[in-house]
N, C-alpha and C positions, 0 to 999 in steps of 0.2 A: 040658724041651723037648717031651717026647710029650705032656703034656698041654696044653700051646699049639695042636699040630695038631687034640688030640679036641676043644677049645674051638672052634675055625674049622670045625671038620666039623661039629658038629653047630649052630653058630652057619646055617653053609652051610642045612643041612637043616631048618632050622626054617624059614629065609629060603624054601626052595622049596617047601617043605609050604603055607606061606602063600598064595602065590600061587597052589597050586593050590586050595587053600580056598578063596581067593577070585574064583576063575574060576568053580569051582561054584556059590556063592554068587551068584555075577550071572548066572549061565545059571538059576537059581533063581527069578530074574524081580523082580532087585530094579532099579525102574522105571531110564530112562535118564532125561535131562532135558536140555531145551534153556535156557540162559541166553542173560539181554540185560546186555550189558555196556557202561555209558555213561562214558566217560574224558574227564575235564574238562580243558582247554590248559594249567591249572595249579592251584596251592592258594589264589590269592589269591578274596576273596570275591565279587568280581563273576562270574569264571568257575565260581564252584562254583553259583552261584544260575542261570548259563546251561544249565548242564549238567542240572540239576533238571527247565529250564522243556524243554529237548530231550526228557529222558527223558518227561515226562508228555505232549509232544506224540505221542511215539513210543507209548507205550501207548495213547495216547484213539485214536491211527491201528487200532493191531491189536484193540482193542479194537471199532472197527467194522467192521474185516474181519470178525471172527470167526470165523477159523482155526479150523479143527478138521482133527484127523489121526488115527490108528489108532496112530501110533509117533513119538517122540521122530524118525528119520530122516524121515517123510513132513512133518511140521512141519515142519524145515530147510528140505525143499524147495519147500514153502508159502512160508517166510521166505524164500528165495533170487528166487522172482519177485517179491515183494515190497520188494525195496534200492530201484529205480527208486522208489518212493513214497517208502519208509524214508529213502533221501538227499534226497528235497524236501523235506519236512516238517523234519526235522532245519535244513535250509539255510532256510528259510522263517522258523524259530523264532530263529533267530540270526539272518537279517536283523530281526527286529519287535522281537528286545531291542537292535539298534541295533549288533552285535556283528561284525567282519570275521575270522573263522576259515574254515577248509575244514574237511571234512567229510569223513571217511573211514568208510563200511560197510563192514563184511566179513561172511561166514558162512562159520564155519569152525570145526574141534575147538582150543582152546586152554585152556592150564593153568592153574589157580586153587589158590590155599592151602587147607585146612582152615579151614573158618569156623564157631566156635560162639555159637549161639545161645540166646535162652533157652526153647525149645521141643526145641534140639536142635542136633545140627552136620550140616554139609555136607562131608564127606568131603576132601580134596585128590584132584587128579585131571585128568586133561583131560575137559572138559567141551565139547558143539556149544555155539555161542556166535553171536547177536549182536552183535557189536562195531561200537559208534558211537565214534571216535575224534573230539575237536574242537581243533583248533589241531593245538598240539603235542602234546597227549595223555601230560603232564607231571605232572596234578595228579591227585588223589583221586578214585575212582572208584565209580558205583554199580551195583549187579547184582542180580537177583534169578531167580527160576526162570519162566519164560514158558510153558514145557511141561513137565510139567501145569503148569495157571494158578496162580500162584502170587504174582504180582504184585500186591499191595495197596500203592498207595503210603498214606503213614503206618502205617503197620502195626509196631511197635519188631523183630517177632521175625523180619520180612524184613527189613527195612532195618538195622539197629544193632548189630553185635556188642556179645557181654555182657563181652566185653575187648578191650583196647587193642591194635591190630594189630601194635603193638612187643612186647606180650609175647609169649614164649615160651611154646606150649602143646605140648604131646607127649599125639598122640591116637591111635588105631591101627584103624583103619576094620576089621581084621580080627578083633581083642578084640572090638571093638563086635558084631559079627555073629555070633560064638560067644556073645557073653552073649544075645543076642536069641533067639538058638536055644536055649540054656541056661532059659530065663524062660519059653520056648514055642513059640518060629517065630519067622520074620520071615514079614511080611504081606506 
């Protein structure tokens, strides 16, 4: 039995050592990032082809803005006077494919899985965000990193994970950041 409690102690302590690791590590100036996240009314294939033609009206928009900020927060607040556009254009796109959904923007922190790539992974996390809801906001969804620019569409290693979101992957953002420090720094 005493060694069940030294297990959850030091189980404990590993758990809290981490998160201090990793506070320092992000005070360390590992960048923040604003994502755009576009969620389709469902999975069938007409709405997944809507949600596409939404997302690239919405970039070719910010695109001509041409946002720029000093920090992941001053971009948010770029994108926050920007919805009033952001929900036309969106509404605009799904009137011209013939399409009768609403239209929900927000800007706001919300939470996303670990996502890996073949360049690399995105951490799990709450991340500022984006968010274009259409219809129901039921089906398959796309996102990519908006700040820093990030967004190539066609690009396989922003858009495509290199496995199936049903698998199972165990990643640990905190390993990663010791090995990077281990190998040299993080940049």
């Amino acid at each position: 039995m005493k060694y069940g409690r030294f297990f959850f102690a030091t189980l404990g302590c590993v758990f809290v050592g981490g998160m201090i690791a990793a506070a320092v590590l992000q005070a360390r100036g590992i960048p923040e990032l604003v994502r755009i996240h576009v969620i389709a009314n469902s999975d069938s294939p007409e709405d997944q082809a809507v949600k596409l033609k939404v997302r690239d009206a919405i970039l070719e928009l910010m695109d001509a803005q041409e946002l720029t900020a000093d920090d992941a927060a001053a971009y948010l607040d770029k994108l926050r006077e920007q919805m009033p556009q952001i929900t036309a254009v969106a509404r605009q796109t799904l009137q011209d494919a013939g399409v009768d959904q609403d239209v929900r923007v927000q800007v706001g922190t919300f939470r996303f899985p670990t996502r890996q790539y073949a360049g690399g992974a995105l951490p799990a996390g709450r991340y500022m965000t984006l968010r274009v809801e259409l219809g129901e906001a039921a089906g398959k969804n796309w996102w990519c990193v908006m700040y820093p620019p990030m967004c190539v569409v066609g690009h396989p290693t922003l858009e495509e994970p290199i496995s199936d979101e049903n698998d199972l992957q165990i990643c640990s953002w905190l390993w990663e950041r010791i090995r990077q420090l281990w190998k040299g720094g993080i940049t």
